[in-house]
N, C-alpha and C positions, 0 to 999 in steps of 0.2 A: 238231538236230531242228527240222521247222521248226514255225514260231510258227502257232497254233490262235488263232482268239480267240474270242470267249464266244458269238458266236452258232454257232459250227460243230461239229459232232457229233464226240463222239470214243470210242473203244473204246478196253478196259480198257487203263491201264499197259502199256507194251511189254513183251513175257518173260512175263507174267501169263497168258496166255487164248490160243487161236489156236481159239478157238471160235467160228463165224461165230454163233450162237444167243445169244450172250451180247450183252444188250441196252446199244444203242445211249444215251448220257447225254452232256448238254452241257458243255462246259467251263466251269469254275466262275471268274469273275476272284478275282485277293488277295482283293478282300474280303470278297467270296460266300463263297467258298473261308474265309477267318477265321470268319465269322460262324456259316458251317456245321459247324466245330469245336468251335465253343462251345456246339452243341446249346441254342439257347433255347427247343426245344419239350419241352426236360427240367424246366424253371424250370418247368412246373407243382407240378414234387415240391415246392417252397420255398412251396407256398399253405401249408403246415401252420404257418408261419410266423404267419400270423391265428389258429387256435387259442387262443390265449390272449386274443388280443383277444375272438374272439367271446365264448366262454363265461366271459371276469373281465365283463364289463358295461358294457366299456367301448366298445364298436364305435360309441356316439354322442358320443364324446369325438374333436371337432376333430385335435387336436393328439395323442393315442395315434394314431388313425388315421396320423397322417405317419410316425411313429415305426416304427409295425409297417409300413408301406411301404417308409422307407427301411434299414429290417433284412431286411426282402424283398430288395431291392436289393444291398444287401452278400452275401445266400445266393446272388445270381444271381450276382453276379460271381465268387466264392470258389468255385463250384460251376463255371462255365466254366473258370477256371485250370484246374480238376482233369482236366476232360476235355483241356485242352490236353496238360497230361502223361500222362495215360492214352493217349493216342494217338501220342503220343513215344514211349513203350515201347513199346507194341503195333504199332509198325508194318510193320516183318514178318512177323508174327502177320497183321494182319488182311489184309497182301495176298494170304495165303493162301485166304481167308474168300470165300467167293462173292457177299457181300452187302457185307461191312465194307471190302472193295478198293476201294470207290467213296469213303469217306471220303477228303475232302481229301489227307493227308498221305499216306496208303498210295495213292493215285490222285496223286502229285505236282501235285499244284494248290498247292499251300502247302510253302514250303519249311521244311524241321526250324530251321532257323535262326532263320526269322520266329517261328515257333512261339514258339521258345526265349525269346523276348522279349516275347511277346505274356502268356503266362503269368505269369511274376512280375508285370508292369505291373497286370495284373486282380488280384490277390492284396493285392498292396499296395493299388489303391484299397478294394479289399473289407475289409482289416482298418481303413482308415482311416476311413470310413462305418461301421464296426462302432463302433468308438472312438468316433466322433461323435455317436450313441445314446449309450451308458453304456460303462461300462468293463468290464460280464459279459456284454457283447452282445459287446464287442471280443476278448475272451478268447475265446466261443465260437465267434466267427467265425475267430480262429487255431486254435483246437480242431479245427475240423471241415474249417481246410485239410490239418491236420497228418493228422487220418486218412485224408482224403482222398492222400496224397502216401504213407502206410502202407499203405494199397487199394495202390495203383498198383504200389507197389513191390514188394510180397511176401505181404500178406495176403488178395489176390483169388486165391490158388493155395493157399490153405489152406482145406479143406474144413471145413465148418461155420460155422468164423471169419470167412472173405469174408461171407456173409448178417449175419452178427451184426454185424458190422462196419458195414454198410448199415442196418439196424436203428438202430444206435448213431446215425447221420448224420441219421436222421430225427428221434430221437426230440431231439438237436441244437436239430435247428431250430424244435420245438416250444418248447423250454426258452428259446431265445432270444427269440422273438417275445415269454414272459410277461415277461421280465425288459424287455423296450423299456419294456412297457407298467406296468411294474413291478404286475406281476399275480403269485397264485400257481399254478402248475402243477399240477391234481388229479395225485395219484400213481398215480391208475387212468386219466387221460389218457393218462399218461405209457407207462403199461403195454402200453395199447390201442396207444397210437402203435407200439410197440415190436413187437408181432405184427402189425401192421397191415403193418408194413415186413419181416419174416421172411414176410409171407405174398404180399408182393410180389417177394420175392428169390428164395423156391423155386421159385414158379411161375413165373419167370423161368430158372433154374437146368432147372427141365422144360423149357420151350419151347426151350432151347438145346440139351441134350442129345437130344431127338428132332429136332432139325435135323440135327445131327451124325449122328447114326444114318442117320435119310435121303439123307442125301447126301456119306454117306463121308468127311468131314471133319474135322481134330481139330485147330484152334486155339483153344481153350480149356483151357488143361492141367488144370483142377481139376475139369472134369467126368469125366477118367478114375476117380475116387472118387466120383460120383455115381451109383449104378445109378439108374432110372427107379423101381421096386420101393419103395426106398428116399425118392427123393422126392416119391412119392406118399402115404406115411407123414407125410413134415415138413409138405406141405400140407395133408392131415388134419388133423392137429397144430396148425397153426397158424391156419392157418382159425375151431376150433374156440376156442383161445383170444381170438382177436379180436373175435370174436361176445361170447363171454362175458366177455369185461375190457371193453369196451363197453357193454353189459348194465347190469354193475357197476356204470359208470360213470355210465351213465341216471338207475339209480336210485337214487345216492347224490348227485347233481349239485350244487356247492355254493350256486347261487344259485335252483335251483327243485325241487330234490327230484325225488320221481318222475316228475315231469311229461314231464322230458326221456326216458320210455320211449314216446313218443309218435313220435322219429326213430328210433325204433328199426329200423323196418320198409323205409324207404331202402336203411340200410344193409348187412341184410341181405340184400335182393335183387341190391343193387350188389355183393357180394361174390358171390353166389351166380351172378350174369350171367356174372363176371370168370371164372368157373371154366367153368362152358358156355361161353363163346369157348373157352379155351383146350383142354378136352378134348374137348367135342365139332364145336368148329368150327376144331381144329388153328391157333390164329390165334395166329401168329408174332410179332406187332408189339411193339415194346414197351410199357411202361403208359403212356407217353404218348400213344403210338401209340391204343391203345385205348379209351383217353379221349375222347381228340377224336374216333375215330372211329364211337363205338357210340350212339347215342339212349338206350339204354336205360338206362348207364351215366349218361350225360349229366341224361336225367331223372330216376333219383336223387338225384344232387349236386341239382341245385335242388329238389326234392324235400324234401330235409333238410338243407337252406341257408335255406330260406323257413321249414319247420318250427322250426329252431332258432330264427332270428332273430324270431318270432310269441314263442316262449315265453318266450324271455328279454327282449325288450323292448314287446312290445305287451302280451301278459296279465299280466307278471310283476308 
Protein backbone atom coordinates (compact mmCIF):
# COMPACT_ATOMS: atom_id res chain seq x y z
CA UNK A 1 0.00 0.00 0.00
CA UNK A 2 1.53 3.00 -0.65
CA UNK A 3 2.67 5.25 2.27
CA UNK A 4 0.05 8.48 2.64
CA UNK A 5 1.43 11.03 5.07
CA UNK A 6 -0.42 13.29 7.34
CA UNK A 7 -1.03 16.15 5.09
CA UNK A 8 -2.75 14.04 2.15
CA UNK A 9 -6.38 13.28 2.03
CA UNK A 10 -7.61 9.87 2.29
CA UNK A 11 -11.07 7.79 2.03
CA UNK A 12 -12.54 5.32 4.14
CA UNK A 13 -10.38 1.95 4.80
CA UNK A 14 -9.99 -0.04 1.69
CA UNK A 15 -13.12 -2.87 1.44
CA UNK A 16 -15.04 -0.32 3.60
CA UNK A 17 -16.99 2.24 1.32
CA UNK A 18 -16.84 2.59 -2.61
CA UNK A 19 -19.11 5.49 -2.08
CA UNK A 20 -17.70 8.55 -4.01
CA UNK A 21 -20.09 10.76 -1.26
CA UNK A 22 -18.35 9.44 1.69
CA UNK A 23 -16.29 12.37 2.90
CA UNK A 24 -13.00 12.90 2.40
CA UNK A 25 -10.66 13.08 6.12
CA UNK A 26 -6.85 13.44 6.73
CA UNK A 27 -4.46 10.91 7.80
CA UNK A 28 -4.02 10.87 11.19
CA UNK A 29 0.10 10.30 12.24
CA UNK A 30 0.78 7.55 15.49
CA UNK A 31 0.40 9.99 17.53
CA UNK A 32 -2.70 12.03 16.42
CA UNK A 33 -3.88 8.79 15.64
CA UNK A 34 -3.03 7.72 19.77
CA UNK A 35 -4.10 10.71 21.18
CA UNK A 36 -7.38 10.53 19.17
CA UNK A 37 -8.08 7.04 20.81
CA UNK A 38 -7.88 8.24 23.94
CA UNK A 39 -10.82 10.52 23.43
CA UNK A 40 -9.53 13.68 25.84
CA UNK A 41 -12.72 15.58 24.91
CA UNK A 42 -14.50 12.79 27.09
CA UNK A 43 -12.18 13.85 30.25
CA UNK A 44 -14.91 16.44 30.58
CA UNK A 45 -17.02 13.59 32.27
CA UNK A 46 -14.07 13.28 35.24
CA UNK A 47 -14.98 17.39 36.22
CA UNK A 48 -17.48 15.44 38.71
CA UNK A 49 -14.37 14.53 40.20
CA UNK A 50 -14.39 18.47 41.98
CA UNK A 51 -17.73 17.78 43.55
CA UNK A 52 -16.67 17.00 46.59
CA UNK A 53 -14.24 19.68 46.52
CA UNK A 54 -16.62 22.23 45.87
CA UNK A 55 -19.49 21.58 48.08
CA UNK A 56 -16.92 19.88 51.41
CA UNK A 57 -15.53 23.70 51.61
CA UNK A 58 -12.63 23.09 50.75
CA UNK A 59 -12.02 24.70 46.99
CA UNK A 60 -9.91 27.49 49.00
CA UNK A 61 -7.50 24.91 50.41
CA UNK A 62 -4.12 25.20 48.33
CA UNK A 63 -3.12 21.69 48.73
CA UNK A 64 -6.96 19.67 48.40
CA UNK A 65 -7.11 21.75 45.17
CA UNK A 66 -3.75 19.69 43.84
CA UNK A 67 -5.16 16.55 45.17
CA UNK A 68 -8.67 16.70 43.47
CA UNK A 69 -6.50 17.66 40.18
CA UNK A 70 -4.26 15.04 40.50
CA UNK A 71 -7.20 12.37 41.16
CA UNK A 72 -8.65 14.33 37.99
CA UNK A 73 -5.68 13.06 36.35
CA UNK A 74 -5.55 9.38 37.37
CA UNK A 75 -9.70 9.39 36.06
CA UNK A 76 -8.03 10.79 32.66
CA UNK A 77 -5.78 8.30 32.25
CA UNK A 78 -7.84 5.12 33.59
CA UNK A 79 -10.71 6.48 31.65
CA UNK A 80 -8.34 6.61 28.16
CA UNK A 81 -7.07 2.91 28.91
CA UNK A 82 -10.62 2.12 28.67
CA UNK A 83 -11.38 3.49 25.44
CA UNK A 84 -8.08 1.97 24.20
CA UNK A 85 -9.78 -1.42 24.92
CA UNK A 86 -13.22 -0.44 23.97
CA UNK A 87 -11.95 0.06 20.63
CA UNK A 88 -9.92 -3.14 20.49
CA UNK A 89 -13.08 -4.96 20.77
CA UNK A 90 -15.14 -3.01 18.78
CA UNK A 91 -13.17 -2.92 15.87
CA UNK A 92 -15.10 -4.66 13.38
CA UNK A 93 -18.17 -3.36 14.86
CA UNK A 94 -17.33 0.11 14.32
CA UNK A 95 -15.79 -0.35 10.64
CA UNK A 96 -19.23 -1.26 9.99
CA UNK A 97 -20.48 2.11 11.70
CA UNK A 98 -20.76 5.04 9.10
CA UNK A 99 -19.33 7.44 11.50
CA UNK A 100 -17.10 5.15 14.09
CA UNK A 101 -14.97 3.64 10.74
CA UNK A 102 -13.10 6.88 10.98
CA UNK A 103 -11.81 6.09 14.55
CA UNK A 104 -8.08 5.47 14.55
CA UNK A 105 -8.03 1.69 14.79
CA UNK A 106 -11.09 0.78 12.68
CA UNK A 107 -9.58 3.50 9.93
CA UNK A 108 -6.01 1.59 10.47
CA UNK A 109 -4.03 4.62 11.54
CA UNK A 110 -3.11 2.89 14.80
CA UNK A 111 -2.13 -0.39 14.86
CA UNK A 112 -4.01 -3.06 17.38
CA UNK A 113 -0.64 -3.78 18.52
CA UNK A 114 0.39 -0.22 19.54
CA UNK A 115 -2.85 -0.20 21.01
CA UNK A 116 -2.22 -3.19 23.11
CA UNK A 117 0.55 -1.46 24.78
CA UNK A 118 -0.38 1.78 25.02
CA UNK A 119 -3.39 0.79 27.26
CA UNK A 120 -1.96 -1.14 30.17
CA UNK A 121 1.01 1.72 30.25
CA UNK A 122 -2.06 4.47 31.04
CA UNK A 123 -3.75 2.00 33.60
CA UNK A 124 -0.77 1.51 35.54
CA UNK A 125 0.31 5.18 35.66
CA UNK A 126 -3.49 5.95 36.65
CA UNK A 127 -3.63 3.37 39.48
CA UNK A 128 -0.20 4.78 40.61
CA UNK A 129 -1.20 8.52 40.90
CA UNK A 130 -4.32 7.04 42.37
CA UNK A 131 -2.10 5.39 45.18
CA UNK A 132 -0.19 8.48 45.41
CA UNK A 133 -3.54 10.48 46.75
CA UNK A 134 -4.51 7.90 49.49
CA UNK A 135 -5.02 4.52 49.14
CA UNK A 136 -9.39 4.63 48.60
CA UNK A 137 -8.58 6.99 45.71
CA UNK A 138 -6.16 4.11 44.45
CA UNK A 139 -8.70 1.44 45.07
CA UNK A 140 -11.25 3.46 43.15
CA UNK A 141 -9.22 4.13 40.58
CA UNK A 142 -8.78 0.04 40.12
CA UNK A 143 -12.44 -0.11 40.68
CA UNK A 144 -13.47 1.91 37.97
CA UNK A 145 -10.72 0.32 35.55
CA UNK A 146 -12.15 -2.98 36.48
CA UNK A 147 -15.76 -1.90 35.37
CA UNK A 148 -14.61 -0.22 32.83
CA UNK A 149 -12.80 -3.50 31.25
CA UNK A 150 -16.59 -5.38 32.53
CA UNK A 151 -18.31 -2.37 30.06
CA UNK A 152 -16.03 -3.48 27.36
CA UNK A 153 -16.27 -7.05 27.72
CA UNK A 154 -19.89 -8.11 28.21
CA UNK A 155 -21.86 -5.79 30.18
CA UNK A 156 -22.33 -2.90 27.23
CA UNK A 157 -24.68 -5.87 25.58
CA UNK A 158 -26.67 -6.17 28.43
CA UNK A 159 -29.79 -4.11 28.35
CA UNK A 160 -30.45 -2.05 31.34
CA UNK A 161 -27.16 -3.07 33.10
CA UNK A 162 -24.76 -1.19 30.35
CA UNK A 163 -26.52 2.40 31.56
CA UNK A 164 -26.26 1.37 35.22
CA UNK A 165 -23.16 0.36 34.77
CA UNK A 166 -22.10 4.04 33.38
CA UNK A 167 -24.00 5.35 36.18
CA UNK A 168 -21.85 3.26 38.69
CA UNK A 169 -18.50 5.04 36.77
CA UNK A 170 -19.79 8.41 37.46
CA UNK A 171 -20.99 8.18 40.50
CA UNK A 172 -16.95 6.51 40.95
CA UNK A 173 -15.61 9.44 40.46
CA UNK A 174 -17.57 11.60 42.61
CA UNK A 175 -16.82 9.33 45.58
CA UNK A 176 -13.18 9.48 44.76
CA UNK A 177 -12.53 13.12 44.42
CA UNK A 178 -14.39 13.32 48.35
CA UNK A 179 -11.94 10.82 49.60
CA UNK A 180 -8.64 13.10 47.82
CA UNK A 181 -9.91 15.67 49.67
CA UNK A 182 -10.97 13.60 52.62
CA UNK A 183 -14.51 15.22 52.49
CA UNK A 184 -17.89 13.32 53.02
CA UNK A 185 -20.05 12.58 50.06
CA UNK A 186 -23.82 13.83 50.64
CA UNK A 187 -25.74 10.49 49.90
CA UNK A 188 -28.23 12.64 47.88
CA UNK A 189 -25.07 13.95 45.89
CA UNK A 190 -24.38 10.64 45.38
CA UNK A 191 -27.89 9.84 44.22
CA UNK A 192 -28.22 12.87 42.04
CA UNK A 193 -24.89 11.81 40.48
CA UNK A 194 -26.38 8.54 39.85
CA UNK A 195 -29.47 9.71 37.66
CA UNK A 196 -27.63 12.40 36.38
CA UNK A 197 -25.59 9.59 34.67
CA UNK A 198 -28.70 7.03 33.76
CA UNK A 199 -30.09 10.19 32.15
CA UNK A 200 -27.06 10.69 30.09
CA UNK A 201 -26.88 7.03 29.04
CA UNK A 202 -30.57 6.75 27.86
CA UNK A 203 -30.45 9.60 26.08
CA UNK A 204 -27.44 8.43 24.57
CA UNK A 205 -28.94 4.91 24.20
CA UNK A 206 -31.90 7.27 22.02
CA UNK A 207 -29.57 9.08 19.90
CA UNK A 208 -28.17 5.86 18.80
CA UNK A 209 -31.03 3.88 18.27
CA UNK A 210 -32.65 6.59 15.97
CA UNK A 211 -29.41 6.66 14.04
CA UNK A 212 -29.69 3.12 13.43
CA UNK A 213 -33.07 3.40 12.41
CA UNK A 214 -32.20 6.07 9.82
CA UNK A 215 -29.65 4.74 8.24
CA UNK A 216 -30.16 1.05 8.39
CA UNK A 217 -27.46 0.09 10.40
CA UNK A 218 -26.98 -2.44 13.40
CA UNK A 219 -23.49 -2.19 15.22
CA UNK A 220 -24.62 -1.92 18.37
CA UNK A 221 -26.06 -5.35 19.59
CA UNK A 222 -27.83 -4.06 22.76
CA UNK A 223 -29.97 -1.71 21.13
CA UNK A 224 -31.83 -4.61 19.32
CA UNK A 225 -33.77 -4.54 23.17
CA UNK A 226 -34.07 -1.17 23.18
CA UNK A 227 -37.50 0.00 21.33
CA UNK A 228 -37.49 3.97 21.26
CA UNK A 229 -41.11 3.71 23.05
CA UNK A 230 -39.43 2.29 25.74
CA UNK A 231 -36.50 4.69 26.06
CA UNK A 232 -38.56 7.46 26.09
CA UNK A 233 -40.01 6.11 29.28
CA UNK A 234 -36.35 5.58 31.06
CA UNK A 235 -35.68 9.39 30.09
CA UNK A 236 -38.97 10.40 31.62
CA UNK A 237 -37.85 8.52 34.35
CA UNK A 238 -34.77 9.61 34.92
CA UNK A 239 -34.91 13.04 34.00
CA UNK A 240 -37.53 13.20 36.64
CA UNK A 241 -35.47 11.68 39.35
CA UNK A 242 -32.41 13.92 38.79
CA UNK A 243 -34.43 17.08 39.01
CA UNK A 244 -35.77 15.80 42.11
CA UNK A 245 -32.59 14.12 44.06
CA UNK A 246 -31.09 17.49 43.26
CA UNK A 247 -33.77 19.28 44.64
CA UNK A 248 -33.25 17.23 47.72
CA UNK A 249 -30.08 17.91 47.75
CA UNK A 250 -30.41 21.78 47.42
CA UNK A 251 -32.33 21.78 50.15
CA UNK A 252 -30.74 19.69 52.74
CA UNK A 253 -27.06 21.00 51.68
CA UNK A 254 -24.59 20.27 54.51
CA UNK A 255 -22.71 23.30 54.60
CA UNK A 256 -25.60 26.05 53.71
CA UNK A 257 -29.04 24.59 53.87
CA UNK A 258 -31.50 25.75 51.73
CA UNK A 259 -29.77 28.24 50.28
CA UNK A 260 -28.26 26.03 47.72
CA UNK A 261 -32.15 26.05 46.01
CA UNK A 262 -30.90 29.17 44.60
CA UNK A 263 -28.70 26.67 41.49
CA UNK A 264 -31.46 25.26 41.23
CA UNK A 265 -32.71 26.83 38.13
CA UNK A 266 -29.24 26.29 36.06
CA UNK A 267 -29.65 23.12 36.36
CA UNK A 268 -32.78 22.71 35.30
CA UNK A 269 -32.77 24.47 32.16
CA UNK A 270 -29.40 22.72 31.29
CA UNK A 271 -31.19 19.39 31.61
CA UNK A 272 -34.14 20.66 29.93
CA UNK A 273 -31.95 22.34 26.86
CA UNK A 274 -30.10 18.65 26.80
CA UNK A 275 -33.40 17.15 25.88
CA UNK A 276 -34.58 20.04 23.18
CA UNK A 277 -31.19 19.20 21.22
CA UNK A 278 -31.68 15.87 21.31
CA UNK A 279 -35.55 15.66 20.49
CA UNK A 280 -36.24 18.38 18.77
CA UNK A 281 -33.01 19.34 17.14
CA UNK A 282 -32.18 15.32 16.37
CA UNK A 283 -28.59 16.38 17.49
CA UNK A 284 -26.42 13.19 17.42
CA UNK A 285 -23.15 14.38 19.25
CA UNK A 286 -22.16 13.01 22.02
CA UNK A 287 -22.43 14.84 25.73
CA UNK A 288 -19.25 16.02 25.13
CA UNK A 289 -20.03 16.87 22.00
CA UNK A 290 -22.68 19.02 23.18
CA UNK A 291 -21.16 20.63 25.87
CA UNK A 292 -18.74 22.23 24.10
CA UNK A 293 -20.82 22.99 21.51
CA UNK A 294 -24.15 24.57 22.81
CA UNK A 295 -24.03 28.40 24.72
CA UNK A 296 -26.83 27.55 26.32
CA UNK A 297 -25.68 24.42 27.91
CA UNK A 298 -22.33 26.40 28.42
CA UNK A 299 -24.10 29.25 30.25
CA UNK A 300 -25.69 27.23 32.59
CA UNK A 301 -22.58 25.44 33.88
CA UNK A 302 -21.25 28.94 34.76
CA UNK A 303 -24.43 29.89 35.72
CA UNK A 304 -24.36 27.47 38.64
CA UNK A 305 -20.59 27.23 39.03
CA UNK A 306 -20.56 31.14 39.99
CA UNK A 307 -23.93 30.50 42.00
CA UNK A 308 -22.50 27.64 43.91
CA UNK A 309 -19.08 28.96 44.48
CA UNK A 310 -21.02 32.79 45.77
CA UNK A 311 -22.86 30.64 48.32
CA UNK A 312 -20.66 28.56 49.77
CA UNK A 313 -17.66 30.74 50.01
CA UNK A 314 -18.51 34.31 49.76
CA UNK A 315 -21.94 34.61 51.74
CA UNK A 316 -21.49 31.60 53.69
Amino acid sequence: METITSEQPTVPPPGESDNLDDPVVPRRSPLRAAIKTGRPKEWVKNVFVFAGLLFSGNFNHGHDIFLAFVTFVAFCLISSAGYFVNDLIDVELDRKHPKKRYRPLAARELSERTAWTIAPVLAIVAVGIGFAVNWKVGLMVVGYGVAQMAYSLGLKQIVIIDVMTLAGLFILRVAAGASAVDAHASEWLLLCTGFLAAFLGFTKRRQEAVSELHEGTSTRPVLEHYSLPFLDQMVSLVTTGTVLSYCIYAVNSPLIGSQMLLTVPPVVYAIFRYLYLIYDRNDDRSMSGIVAGDRGIQAAGLVWAGAAFLLLYVFN
